[in-house]
Every structure is written in structure tokens, then in C-alpha cells.
N, C-alpha and C positions, 0 to 999 in steps of 0.2 A: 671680490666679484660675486655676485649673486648667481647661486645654484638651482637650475632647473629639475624640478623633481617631476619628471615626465611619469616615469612606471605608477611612483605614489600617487599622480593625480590621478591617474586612471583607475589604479584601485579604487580609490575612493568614491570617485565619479559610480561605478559598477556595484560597490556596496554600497549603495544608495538603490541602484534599480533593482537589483532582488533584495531589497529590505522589506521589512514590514510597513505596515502602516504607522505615520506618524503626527503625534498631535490626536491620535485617535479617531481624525476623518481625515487625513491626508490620507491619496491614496499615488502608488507612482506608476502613471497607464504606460510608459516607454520609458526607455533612457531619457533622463532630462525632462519630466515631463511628469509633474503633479496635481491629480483635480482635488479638487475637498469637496468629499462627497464622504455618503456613510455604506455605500454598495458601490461592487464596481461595477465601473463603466468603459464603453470605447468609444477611440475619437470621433470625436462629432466635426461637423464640415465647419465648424469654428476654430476647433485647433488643427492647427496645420504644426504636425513636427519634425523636424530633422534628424533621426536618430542617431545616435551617438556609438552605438555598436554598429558596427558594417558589415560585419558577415557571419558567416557561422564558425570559424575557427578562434575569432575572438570572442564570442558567446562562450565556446567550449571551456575558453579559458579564465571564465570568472574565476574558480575555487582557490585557481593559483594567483590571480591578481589581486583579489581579496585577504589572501597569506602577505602579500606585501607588504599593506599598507601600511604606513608609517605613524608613530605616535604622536600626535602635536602638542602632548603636554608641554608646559612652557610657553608656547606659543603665543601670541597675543592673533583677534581676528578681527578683521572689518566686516563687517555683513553690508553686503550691496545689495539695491533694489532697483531695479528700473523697470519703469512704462513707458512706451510708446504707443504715439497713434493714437491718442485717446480719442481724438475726432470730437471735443466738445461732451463725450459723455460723462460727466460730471456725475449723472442718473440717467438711466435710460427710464423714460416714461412711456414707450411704446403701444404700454398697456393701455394709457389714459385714463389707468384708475388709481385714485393716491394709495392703497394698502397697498398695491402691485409695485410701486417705483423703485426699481432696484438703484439705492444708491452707493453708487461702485466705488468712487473715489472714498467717501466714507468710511466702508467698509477697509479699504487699500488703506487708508492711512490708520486706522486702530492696529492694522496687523506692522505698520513701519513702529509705531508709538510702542508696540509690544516688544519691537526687537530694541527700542532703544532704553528699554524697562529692561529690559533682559543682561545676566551678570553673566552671559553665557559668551557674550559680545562686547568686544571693547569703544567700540563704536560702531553708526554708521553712517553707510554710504547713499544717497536718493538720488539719483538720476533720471533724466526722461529723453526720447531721441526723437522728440519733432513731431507737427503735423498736433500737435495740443487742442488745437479749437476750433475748426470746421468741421461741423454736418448736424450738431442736433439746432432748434429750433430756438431752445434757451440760451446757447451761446453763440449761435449766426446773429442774433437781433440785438444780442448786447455788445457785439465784435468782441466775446470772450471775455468779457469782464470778470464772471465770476468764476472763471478756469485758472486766470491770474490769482482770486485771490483763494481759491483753495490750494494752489501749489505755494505761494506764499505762507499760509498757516500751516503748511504739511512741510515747511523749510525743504523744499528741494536745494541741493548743494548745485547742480547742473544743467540747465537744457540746452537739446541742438536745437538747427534751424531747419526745419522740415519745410518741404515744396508747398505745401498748403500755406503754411504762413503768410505765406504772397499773395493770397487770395484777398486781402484787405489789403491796407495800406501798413509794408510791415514794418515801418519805422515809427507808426504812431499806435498800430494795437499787438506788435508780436516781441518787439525791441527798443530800445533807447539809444541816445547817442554814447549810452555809457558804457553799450553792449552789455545792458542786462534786461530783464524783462518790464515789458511798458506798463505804465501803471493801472490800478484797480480805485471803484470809490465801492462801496457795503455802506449799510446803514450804521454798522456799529465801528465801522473803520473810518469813513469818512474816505478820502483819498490818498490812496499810498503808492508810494513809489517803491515796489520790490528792489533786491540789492540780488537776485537771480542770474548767475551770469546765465551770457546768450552764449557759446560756444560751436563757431563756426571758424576753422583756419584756411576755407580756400575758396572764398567768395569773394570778389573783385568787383570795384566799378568795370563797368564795360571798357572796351577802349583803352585800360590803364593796366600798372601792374601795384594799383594802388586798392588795400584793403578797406572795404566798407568801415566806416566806423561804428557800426550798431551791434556789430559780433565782435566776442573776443576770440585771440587765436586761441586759447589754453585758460584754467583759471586752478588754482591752487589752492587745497583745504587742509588742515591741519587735522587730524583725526587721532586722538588717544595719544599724539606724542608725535605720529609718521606724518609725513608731508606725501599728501597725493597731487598729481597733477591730472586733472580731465583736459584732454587734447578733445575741441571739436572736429568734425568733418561732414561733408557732404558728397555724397551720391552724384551725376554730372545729371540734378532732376530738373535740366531746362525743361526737355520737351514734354514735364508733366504741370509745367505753369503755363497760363493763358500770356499768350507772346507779347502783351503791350506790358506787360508786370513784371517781366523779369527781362525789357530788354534795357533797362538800366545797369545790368550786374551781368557778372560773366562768373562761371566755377569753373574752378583746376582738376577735373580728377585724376591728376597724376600721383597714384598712390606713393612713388617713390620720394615725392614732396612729402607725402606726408609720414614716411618712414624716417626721412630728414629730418623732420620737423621735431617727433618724437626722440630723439634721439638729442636732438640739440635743448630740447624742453628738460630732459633728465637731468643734464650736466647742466645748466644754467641754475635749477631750480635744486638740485642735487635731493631731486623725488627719492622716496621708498618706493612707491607705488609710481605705475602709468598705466591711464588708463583712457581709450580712446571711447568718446561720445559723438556716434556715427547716425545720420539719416540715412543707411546702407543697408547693404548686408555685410553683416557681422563675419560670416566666415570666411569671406571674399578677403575681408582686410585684414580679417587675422591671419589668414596665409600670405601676407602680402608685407606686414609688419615682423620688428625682429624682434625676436625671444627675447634676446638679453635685453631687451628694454621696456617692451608694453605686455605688461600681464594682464589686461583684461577688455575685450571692446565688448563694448554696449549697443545694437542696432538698430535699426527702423525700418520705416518705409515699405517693407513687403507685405506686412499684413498677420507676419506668420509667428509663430513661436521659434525659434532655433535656440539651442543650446549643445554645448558641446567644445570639441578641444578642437584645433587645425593641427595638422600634419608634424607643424613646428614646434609645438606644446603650448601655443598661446590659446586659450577660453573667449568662448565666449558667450553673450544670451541679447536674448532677445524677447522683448514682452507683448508679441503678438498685438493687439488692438482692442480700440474701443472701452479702455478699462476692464477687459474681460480675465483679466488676471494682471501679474505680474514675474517678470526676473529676478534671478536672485543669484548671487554666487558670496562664499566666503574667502575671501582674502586673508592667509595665514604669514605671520610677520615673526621669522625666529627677533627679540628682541638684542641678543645678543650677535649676533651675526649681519643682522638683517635679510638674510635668506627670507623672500616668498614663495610662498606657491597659491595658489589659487585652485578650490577645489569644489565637488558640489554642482555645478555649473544647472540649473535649473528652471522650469515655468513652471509657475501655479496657477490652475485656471482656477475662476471663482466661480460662475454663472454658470457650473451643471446645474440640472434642475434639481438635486437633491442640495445644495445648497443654498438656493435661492431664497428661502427664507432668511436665513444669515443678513441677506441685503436689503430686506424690507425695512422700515421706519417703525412699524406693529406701536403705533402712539407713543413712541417715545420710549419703549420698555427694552428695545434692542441694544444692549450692552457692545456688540460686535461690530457696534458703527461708531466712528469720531464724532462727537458733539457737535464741533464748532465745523466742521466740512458738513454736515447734517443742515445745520442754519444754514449755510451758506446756499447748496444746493436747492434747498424752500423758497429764499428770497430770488434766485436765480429765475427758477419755473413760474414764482408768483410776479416776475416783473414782464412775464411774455405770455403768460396762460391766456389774458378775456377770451383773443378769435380762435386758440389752438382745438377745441374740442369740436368747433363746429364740423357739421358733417356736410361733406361736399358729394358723395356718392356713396351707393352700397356696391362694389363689385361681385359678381356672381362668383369666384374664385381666387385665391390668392394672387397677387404680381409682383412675379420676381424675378430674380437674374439671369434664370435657372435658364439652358437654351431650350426652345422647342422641339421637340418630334422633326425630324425633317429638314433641320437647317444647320449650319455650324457655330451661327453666331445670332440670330433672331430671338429675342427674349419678349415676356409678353412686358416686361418693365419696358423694357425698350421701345415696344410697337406703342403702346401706352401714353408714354412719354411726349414720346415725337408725333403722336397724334393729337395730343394736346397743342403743340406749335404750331401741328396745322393748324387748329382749331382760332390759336391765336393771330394769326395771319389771312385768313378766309380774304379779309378786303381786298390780300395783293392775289388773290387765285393762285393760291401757293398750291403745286398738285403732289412736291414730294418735301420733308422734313428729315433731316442728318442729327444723331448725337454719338456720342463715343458711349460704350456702355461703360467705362472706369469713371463718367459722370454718375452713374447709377446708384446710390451709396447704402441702398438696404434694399429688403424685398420686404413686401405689406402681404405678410402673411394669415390667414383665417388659423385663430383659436383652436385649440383643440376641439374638436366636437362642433365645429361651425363650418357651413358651406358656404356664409358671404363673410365680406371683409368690409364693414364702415370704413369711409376713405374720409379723414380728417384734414383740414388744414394745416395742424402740426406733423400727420404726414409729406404731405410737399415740401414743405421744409428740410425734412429730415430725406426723404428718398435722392430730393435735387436740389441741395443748398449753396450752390454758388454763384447763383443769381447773375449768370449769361447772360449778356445780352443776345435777342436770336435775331441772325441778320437774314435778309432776303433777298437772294439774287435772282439773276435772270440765266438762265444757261442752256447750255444744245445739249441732245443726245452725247455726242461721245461726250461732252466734260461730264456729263451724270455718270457714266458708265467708268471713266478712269477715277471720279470722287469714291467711288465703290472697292474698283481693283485696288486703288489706294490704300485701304480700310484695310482690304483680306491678305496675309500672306503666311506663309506655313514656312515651321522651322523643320531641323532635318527628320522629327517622329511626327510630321501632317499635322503637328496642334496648329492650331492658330497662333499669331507672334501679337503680343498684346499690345506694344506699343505701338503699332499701327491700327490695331482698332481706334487708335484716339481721332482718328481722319474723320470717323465718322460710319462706325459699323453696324449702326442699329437706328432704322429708318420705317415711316411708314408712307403710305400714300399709293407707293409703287410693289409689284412683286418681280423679283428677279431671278432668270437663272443663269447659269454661270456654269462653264467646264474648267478643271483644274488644268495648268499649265506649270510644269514642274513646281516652284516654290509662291505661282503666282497662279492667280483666277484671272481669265477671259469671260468677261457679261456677254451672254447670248441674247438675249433679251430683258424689255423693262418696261412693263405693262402697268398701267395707273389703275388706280380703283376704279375708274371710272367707265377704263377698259380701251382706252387710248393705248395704240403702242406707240413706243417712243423708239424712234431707229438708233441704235447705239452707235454707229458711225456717222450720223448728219452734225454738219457743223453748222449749219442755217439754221432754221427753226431754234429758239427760245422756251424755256419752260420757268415758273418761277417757283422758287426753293428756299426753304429756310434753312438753317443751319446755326448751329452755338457757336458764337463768338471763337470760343476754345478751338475748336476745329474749324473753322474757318481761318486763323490766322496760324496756324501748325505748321511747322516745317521739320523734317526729320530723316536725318541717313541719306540727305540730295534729296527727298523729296521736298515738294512744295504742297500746299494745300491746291486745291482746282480753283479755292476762290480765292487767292492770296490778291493777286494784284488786281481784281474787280471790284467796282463800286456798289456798294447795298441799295438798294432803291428806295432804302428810310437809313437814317442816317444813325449811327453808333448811338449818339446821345437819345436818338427819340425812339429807339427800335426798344421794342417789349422786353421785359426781365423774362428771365425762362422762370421761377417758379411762382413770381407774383402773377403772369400772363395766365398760368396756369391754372390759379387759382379760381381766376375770373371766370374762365371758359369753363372750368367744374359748377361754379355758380349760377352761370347763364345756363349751361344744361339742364340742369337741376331744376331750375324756376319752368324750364320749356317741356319736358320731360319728364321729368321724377329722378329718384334717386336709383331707379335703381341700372343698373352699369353690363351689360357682356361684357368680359373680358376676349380681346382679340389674341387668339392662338394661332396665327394663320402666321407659315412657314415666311418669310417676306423673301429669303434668299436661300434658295435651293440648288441645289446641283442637278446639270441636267442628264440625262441618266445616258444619251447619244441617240442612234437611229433608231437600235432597236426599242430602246425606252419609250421616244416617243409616240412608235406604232403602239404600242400597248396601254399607253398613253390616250391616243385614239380610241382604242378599241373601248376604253373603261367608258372615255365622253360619248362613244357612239349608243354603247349600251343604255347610258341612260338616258340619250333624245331619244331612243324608240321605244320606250316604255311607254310614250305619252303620244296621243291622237287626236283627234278633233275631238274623241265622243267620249274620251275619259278624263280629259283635262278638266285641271278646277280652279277658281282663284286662285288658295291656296299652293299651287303649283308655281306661279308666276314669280317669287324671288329666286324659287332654282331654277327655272327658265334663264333669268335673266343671266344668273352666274355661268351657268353651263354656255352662255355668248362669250361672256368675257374668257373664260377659261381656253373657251374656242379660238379666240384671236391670241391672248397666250400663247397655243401650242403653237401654231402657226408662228410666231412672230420665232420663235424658238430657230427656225430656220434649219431641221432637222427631216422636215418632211418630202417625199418625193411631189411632184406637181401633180399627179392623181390623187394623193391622199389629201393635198390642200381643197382641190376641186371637190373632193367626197366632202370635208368638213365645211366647204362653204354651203353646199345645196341643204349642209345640216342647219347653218344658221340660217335659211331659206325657212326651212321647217318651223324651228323656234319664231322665226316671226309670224307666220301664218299662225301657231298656236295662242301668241301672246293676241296676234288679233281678232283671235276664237276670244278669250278674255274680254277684250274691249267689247267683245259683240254683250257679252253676255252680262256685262256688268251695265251696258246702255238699256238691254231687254229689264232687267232689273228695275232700275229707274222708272221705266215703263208702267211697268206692273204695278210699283209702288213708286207715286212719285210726291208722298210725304215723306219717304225715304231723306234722311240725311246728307248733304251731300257732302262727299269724302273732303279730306284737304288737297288743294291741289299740285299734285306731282311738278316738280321743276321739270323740263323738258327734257327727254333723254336723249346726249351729245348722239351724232352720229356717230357711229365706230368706223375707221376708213377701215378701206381695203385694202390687204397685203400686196406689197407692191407682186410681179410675177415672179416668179419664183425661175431661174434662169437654167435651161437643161444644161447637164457636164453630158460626155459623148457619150459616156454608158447610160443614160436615160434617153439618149434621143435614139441610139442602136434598141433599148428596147421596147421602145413607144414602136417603133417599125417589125420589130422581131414578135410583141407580144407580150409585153412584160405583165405575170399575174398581179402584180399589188397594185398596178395600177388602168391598165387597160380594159383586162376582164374586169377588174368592180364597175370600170365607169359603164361598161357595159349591162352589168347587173343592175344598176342603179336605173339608167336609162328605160331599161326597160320594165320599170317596177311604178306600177299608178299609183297615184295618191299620196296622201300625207300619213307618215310612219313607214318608210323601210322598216321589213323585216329583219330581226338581229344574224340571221345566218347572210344575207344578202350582203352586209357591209362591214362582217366581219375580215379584217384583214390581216393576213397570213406575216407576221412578223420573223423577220430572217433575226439569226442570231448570230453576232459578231464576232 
């Protein structure tokens, strides 16, 4: 029976983190966790890592775990590699300049080809856990072709099947019926059929308890002498596939199946080695799987790096994304015994910026890139480059994921995005647009040393490549307002729960607020740009709405989506692609306007702060309609005129205000009109004076804004409407009795009680 050498892994694991540098630019920034750089550095919001020590008592106790460690002379070792997530980065070209093109795979496969050069290793291991080929521009338009055929020349031994796969049709570009991967044509290969198993064991026809044929349960490699078996698995990632795609299939995440599984794979196959190739996380299943059988899982799907041992002693890693590095662990094999252990357990990042160079092409003189993933990655970008460089906008500011000032979940990618759907939709008077921000897939970041950001064609591609159809309903106040609650919910430390963003958490058109309700948001109000309120509990009235396919058909945890069982008012097959529609609307801008872009920073969904928030709330809007009079106002003045209306019906729609302070803020937008038509006066006298003057374009009509419905007294308002109530009697009295246009700021300031 095979001996678990727990203390010794750990040693070993630990002299590795306080060791030196290795390789001479490897540098180890955590447990587990190596960048190749020539200075150090700290994590950057790219690696995300897991550390591997926990506390400070086992810190203290390096010197003596390091005394442990065991000598592996003798020993024979596998060296394992795996990436995950690569998402199509074959190369990132972000840049869109060809000396900049960092190509990652390249680079990743010189460093596999070194270790299988290396007499230090008796073989190795290449694995990848899924999600291969959606998001960059070069492999959405070829459906991955040439991702197939670099893992192909880079002899991967294994891939799983990641939730992205199902974004095409994944039995003709992610699998075969032979459950290996689908094929590739190259100019210099012509069309090949990879022999790459697909490795998924708990994916099902819907309906049955019959296995898909395009995955295998397990597949078996012989390495230096040892027989390894790679057990696939999957993550239960329905609800991050769009619902007509994966409702042919159904997955098991009953891990205890798949501790079955592995176990019954040992003794069948009478493995050395087991090792599980997961779209998961990794340490979930390594605590979950038994020691004495699977020494090592490989994981996905989260985005992050983890590496490290479980509780049990089973390892395991993780190769984070994007090609942005990779895992790695040694597998140590006594030959005479066959005792493993598994030690090492690792992520290497490559793309610090002190390595970056390493990943350039530099005309072919770069030694630290594979030749033939090199070709490959050229032919790749040269069969999709003619429209990628065209410039659709210049943004005044980077747009990214990042949240806003002021919001929990509103990103300017987000407002951005879903403004563009409006844009796409205008014919149906679309007033609000829904996406999930985990559709978001990069941020369009400005240069070092640059305040705009050219917005490319091959950006859209790469920011939103899943090519959504965006459907368009009709719907009332409350269903807007539960599409939202939907969205928002907080786990037990107030984050936001991500898998409910996918309903649809990042919207423009409308602004909303919203009070927290233990683990759930109540919308207070939902005000359209236009500055319509929209009642959140009418069920009558209509409003029409875009939304991605994605989240429109979403179901998750008993929830339903608000548009599940409604009919689109353009029909799935004719309704717009989300990033080609995109595209368009960039283009028709463009030709109408110029290139150059505001970025929208405005909060979309706020928290409302309660009563006293909103008096103060008041006070800020009231401050600024009395700065302005008939005799100091200017053109110039008239787009914050106009905001300071809508903002005005906002507070109010909020429904936080006493009925005096409603009554003060309407005689305000009494004000704002008499000013704005101080404007009309003066822009007609203009005319007047000069009437070879220009004349402007002409303004669309501006909607009428209705009026708050009345606002209805509770007893303690109406006791002190009789009694005397200061915040609301005395000002109406103050007001009444003050001439002309411009209240004084001491006359309509109001005395905000604190709660």
C-alpha cells in the first residue's frame, strides 16, 4: 500500500517558499506562488493566491519542517503542468502593436519542451482544466481553431470540459464523438484530427443517466514506465451557460461519485499515479477525495491561482487564466516500492512587466518562445486582423470592471456596454438595457502616460465575445424593480453573491435606489435618463427593455429570470448580436459625432441613505437652484438646470420625503422652469439681433416629467401639520412669503433630524 508522506510534503512545499531565487529570475512572492521577474514584486490584481501557510504558528515552524525533509534520491519524478482558462489567449494583442504581442502559449510551451529536455525529469505530465477558447477576437471568429492546433503541437496529454465550451456548438468545435478534441486545419497541417482526450465523468444527456459520448470518463498515459490515470470532472456550471445550450445535458456534482469513480479507476486500471482534471476548484475536491487514491487535482474555472495541500494531504494547483502563467507540481515515484508523494505544489506567473519582454516575437530573435506555436499564433491573428484595428471611439478614460464611487455593483464597462444595447434598440424606445457583469471579460485600459483610450473593433470582441442575442421586452414597474432585486444579494460578510449578478447587475438608461433588507435590496425608486419615474410597484403601465439572451433565460437557486416566460418583441433569430450590434452603433456614432467618447461614471444603483439622507439630499439640490436668478443665468447654465429637474424628481420618487419638503422641491422646479425660459427668452433676443446667425439643430421635444403622485400623511404628519411641524410648515411659510424668483439659501434650508 502506498505511504502518504504528509510531514515531508510539507517540508518541502515550505523550502521552496523561503528559498532563493531560482532559474535566476524566478522569484517565490507567497507559498505556492512564483513570478519570473529580475526584482521583486507584489501581487498584482492578476494573481489571486491561496496561501499555503495559514498561520503564524506554522510559519514559526519552517526551520523544523525544513530539518525533515526527506531525500528523494532514487526516486524517479513526473513533472506536471497545467493551464487553465486560457480564454483564447493563444497571444494577447491588446496592444495592437505587432512588437508588443505577448505570445503566452509560445512562451508556455518552450518552458514545457525545456522540462522535457531536462535529465532532472523522467517525464512529463501537460494538462489544461477547461474554458480553452472564448474571449480573444482571433479565436471567437475562427471557433478556436488555432487553440486546437497549438495544444495539439504542444502534445497536451489531457483537457477538461469547461462551461465556456458550450458557447459554440461543443460537439463540433470543443469535442468529438470520440471524446477527444475537434479538429483543426493550419496551412502547413492541412486538417487534423487531434487524439486529445476530452475528460469529463459527470456530464449526462438531460432526462437520462446516460453519458454524453463526446467526453471521456478517465483517460490513461504511460509515463517513464508508471501508468497514470487523469479522472475528468465538472463544477455543477449550469447556471454559468446560456440556458438553450446546456439544456440538452445535465451534470452530477456529487462529489462522492466522483471519490467512487477514482477509486474504482485505480483498481481497474491498477494506476501509480491518479490524478483528477477538474473545471472546479481544486481544494474543494481535494478535501473531498481520498488520500489513499488521488494524488494530485488540477483546477479551473475560478480565475485564480491556488496551490497547496488539503487537510488530507492530497495537492493540489491551479493555473489561474488567460495564459498568464502556469501550474506545476512534481510527482515523486519510489520505483521500488511505488510509494508517491507529490511535492512542490506551484504557480508561475509570466506577464509581470519585468518579464514581458521574454513574450515578445523581437523579429524572430526570441529564443524563449516555441517556433512552431510562434507560426501558429501569426497565422491565427493574420486570418482575423483586416477590421480589428479600426478605431470605433476615443474614450476620455479607461472602462473597466472596476465598481464606481458610490455604487456596489455599477462599473463604467457595464454602463458602457448596456448603453450601447440601447443604442442598438432606439427603434423599439428601449428606456432601460440589463447585462451581468461576468459577461464583461477585460477592462480597455489607457497606456501608461495616456488620458484616452482608442476603442477598436478587436476590442468588442475581446471585452464581449459571446455574441448574445439582446432580446427586447415589454415590462411594468415592479417586474423592473424585482429584475434588479434579482441581481443584488449579499452573502454573510455584505459582498455581493456573484452568481446572482448573472440576472443582470449592470444596466443603463435608468438610475436606482435601493435600501438593504437583510441579505436582499428593496428598489426605492427607478428614474430613466430621461427623468420619467417609473413606479416600482405598478403592474399596468409597460416599459420596453433590452436584456442578453444570457439573463434573460437564467434560472438559479428557485429563482426565475423576470423575462423567462415572456415573449421578445423581435424574435430570438432576428434580434441583434450583442457585440456586432455594438459595433455598428460605435460606427454610426462616430460618422455622427466624431470619435471622441465621455465615459459615463454616473452611480446607476445607489443606496438610499433613509430620511435623514434625503433632507440633506435636499439641501445640497436646494443649494444649488438658488445660486441661479433671472439676472445671472447663462446658456451655459441650462444642461445643469436641466439635471438638477431630473435629480429633483429622483429625490422625490425616492419616497423618503415629508409632504412639505416635496411641496418646497416642486415650487424649486417652478423655478428651474421660469430660468430655463429666461434662456428661451434670450436665445430668441439673440436671433433677433443677429439673424444671419446659425440656426442651432433642432432639440427633440422634452417628455413632460409627471407629477409625484401625493404623497399620503401617517398620523404623526398630520398631528404635526396641526401642531406646527418646523421642516415642514414653518418653511412653507418662509417660502410663501419670499418674492420672486431665487429663494434665499438661509430661507429653504431645512433642519435635518438625525436618526
Amino acid at each position: 500500500m502506498k505511504k502518504r508522506n504528509l510531514g515531508n510534503r510539507k517540508g518541502q512545499r515550505i523550502r521552496q517558499a523561503v528559498g532563493t531565487s531560482m532559474l535566476g529570475v524566478s522569484l517565490v512572492l507567497t507559498s505556492g506562488v512564483t513570478v519570473l521577474a529580475e526584482e521583486a514584486v507584489t501581487d498584482s490584481e492578476n494573481v489571486v493566491t491561496e496561501a499555503v501557510v495559514e498561520d503564524a504558528e506554522k510559519a514559526a515552524a519552517l526551520d523544523a519542517e525544513v530539518a525533515l525533509a526527506e531525500d528523494y534520491t532514487g526516486w524517479d519524478t513526473l513533472k506536471v503542468f497545467e493551464t487553465t482558462d486560457v480564454h483564447g489567449y493563444i497571444t494577447d494583442v491588446s496592444t495592437y502593436k505587432d512588437e508588443t504581442f505577448q505570445y503566452r502559449l509560445a512562451y508556455i510551451s518552450n518552458v514545457v519542451n525545456q522540462a522535457r529536455a531536462n535529465t532532472a525529469y523522467d517525464d512529463v505530465i501537460l494538462v489544461d482544466g477547461g474554458d480553452i477558447y472564448q474571449s480573444t477576437p482571433h479565436s471567437n471568429l475562427t471557433y478556436g481553431n488555432y487553440l486546437r492546433a497549438a495544444f495539439d503541437t504542444m502534445k497536451y496529454d489531457a483537457v477538461a470540459l469547461g462551461n465556456h465550451e458550450f458557447d459554440w456548438d461543443v460537439t463540433k468545435y470543443a469535442a468529438d464523438s470520440n471524446g477527444t478534441m475537434a479538429s483543426y486545419e493550419t496551412k502547413d497541417t492541412g486538417k487534423v484530427n487531434p487524439a486529445i482526450p476530452v475528460v469529463t465523468s459527470n456530464l449526462y444527456y438531460a432526462g437520462t443517466d446516460t453519458r454524453v459520448d463526446f467526453t471521456q470518463d478517465y483517460t490513461v498515459v504511460e509515463k517513464a514506465g508508471y501508468t497514470v490515470a487523469i479522472v475528468g470532472w465538472a463544477d455543477e456550471y449550469s447556471a454559468d451557460i446560456k440556458a438553450s445550450q446546456i439544456a440538452p445535458y445535465k451534470i452530477d456534482g456529487d462529489l462522492e461519485k466522483l471519490k467512487e469513480k477514482t477509486k474504482k479507476v485505480k483498481e481497474d486500471e491498477d494506476a501509480d499515479v491518479v490524478i483528477v482534471l477538474a473545471h472546479a476548484s481544486p481544494k474543494e475536491i481535494a478535501e473531498a477525495v481520498d488520500p489513499e487514491v488521488v494524488d494530485l487535482v488540477c483546477g479551473g474555472h475560478s480565475h485564480k491561482s491556488s496551490t497547496g495541500t488539503a487537510s488530507n494531504g492530497v495537492d493540489y494547483i491551479q493555473g489561474n487564466c488567460k495564459a498568464q502563467g502556469y501550474g506545476t507540481a512534481d510527482i515523486k515515484i519510489n520505483p521500488d516500492t511505488k510509494e508517491v508523494d507529490v511535492v512542490d505544489p506551484n504557480f508561475t506567473y509570466i506577464t509581470s512587466k519585468t518579464n514581458n519582454e521574454h513574450l515578445y516575437y523581437k523579429d524572430g530573435t526570441n529564443t524563449q518562445l516555441d517556433e512552431k506555436i510562434v507560426k501558429i499564433s501569426q497565422e491565427a491573428w493574420d486570418a482575423v486582423k483586416g477590421e480589428m484595428y479600426e478605431v470605433l471611439a476615443t474614450a476620455d478614460q479607461s472602462i473597466t470592471k472596476d465598481v464606481v464611487e458610490g455604487s456596489i455593483v455599477t462599473s463604467t464597462a457595464g454602463t458602457w456596454l448596456t448603453g450601447l444595447m440601447l443604442d442598438a434598440t432606439k427603434d423599439l424606445n428601449t428606456v432601460a438595457a440589463f447585462a451581468n457583469s461576468g459577461g464583461i471579460r477585460t477592462s480597455l485600459v489607457t497606456a501608461e502616460g495616456e488620458t484616452t483610450r482608442d476603442i477598436t473593433v478587436a476590442d468588442i470582441y475581446t471585452i464581449s465575445p459571446f455574441g448574445n442575442r439582446l432580446l427586447t421586452y415589454a415590462i411594468n414597474g415592479k417586474q423592473m424593480a424585482t429584475q434588479i432585486e434579482n441581481a443584488i444579494k449579499f452573502d454573510d460578510n455584505d459582498k455581493v453573491i456573484y452568481n446572482y449578478t448573472n440576472f443582470g447587475d449592470q444596466f443603463a438608461g435608468i438610475t436606482v435606489t435601493y435600501e438593504k433588507q437583510d441579505k436582499n435590496i428593496k428598489v426605492l425608486s427607478i428614474v430613466t435618463d430621461a427623468g420619467e419615474i417609473i413606479d416600482v410597484n405598478d403592474e399596468t403601465k409597460t416599459y420596453n427593455v433590452v436584456v442578453n439572451e444570457y439573463c434573460a433565460t437564467l434560472s438559479q437557486e428557485g429563482i426565475d429570470s423576470v423575462f423567462k416566460n415572456l415573449t421578445p418583441l423581435v424574435a430570438l433569430d432576428e434580434a441583434p448580436v450583442d457585440n456586432l450590434s455594438a459595433i455598428e452603433a460605435l460606427r454610426a456614432r462616430r460618422d455622427s459625432v466624431g470619435l471622441n467618447m465621455k465615459v459615463d461614471t454616473t452611480a446607476r444603483l445607489k443606496a438610499d441613505t433613509g430620511e435623514a439622507g434625503a433632507c440633506e439630499q435636499m439641501n445640497g439640490l436646494l443649494d444649488k437652484v438658488n445660486k441661479f436668478n433671472t439676472d445671472n443665468v447663462k446658456p451655459e447654465n441650462k444642461a445643469e438646470l436641466e439635471q438638477l429637474n431630473k435629480d429633483i424628481d429622483a429625490l422625490i420618487a425616492g419616497g423618503k420625503l415629508t409632504e412639505g419638503q416635496i411641496t418646497v422641491l416642486q415650487s424649486k422646479k417652478q423655478e428651474i422652469d421660469t430660468l430655463l425660459n429666461k434662456l428661451k427668452e434670450m436665445e430668441a433676443e439673440s436671433k433677433k439681433e443677429d439673424p444671419k446667425k446659425e440656426e442651432p439643430k433642432k432639440e427633440e421635444p422634452k417628455k413632460e416629467t409627471p407629477k409625484a403622485d401625493p404623497v399620503k400623511k401617517t398620523d404623526n404628519e398630520k398631528k404635526a401639520a396641526k401642531t406646527g411641524d418646523e421642516n415642514s410648515l414653518m418653511l412653507w411659510i418662509l417660502m410663501m412669503g419670499t418674492a420672486g424668483v431665487g429663494i434665499t439659501a438661509s430661507a429653504t434650508k431645512m433642519k435635518c433630524r438625525n436618526k
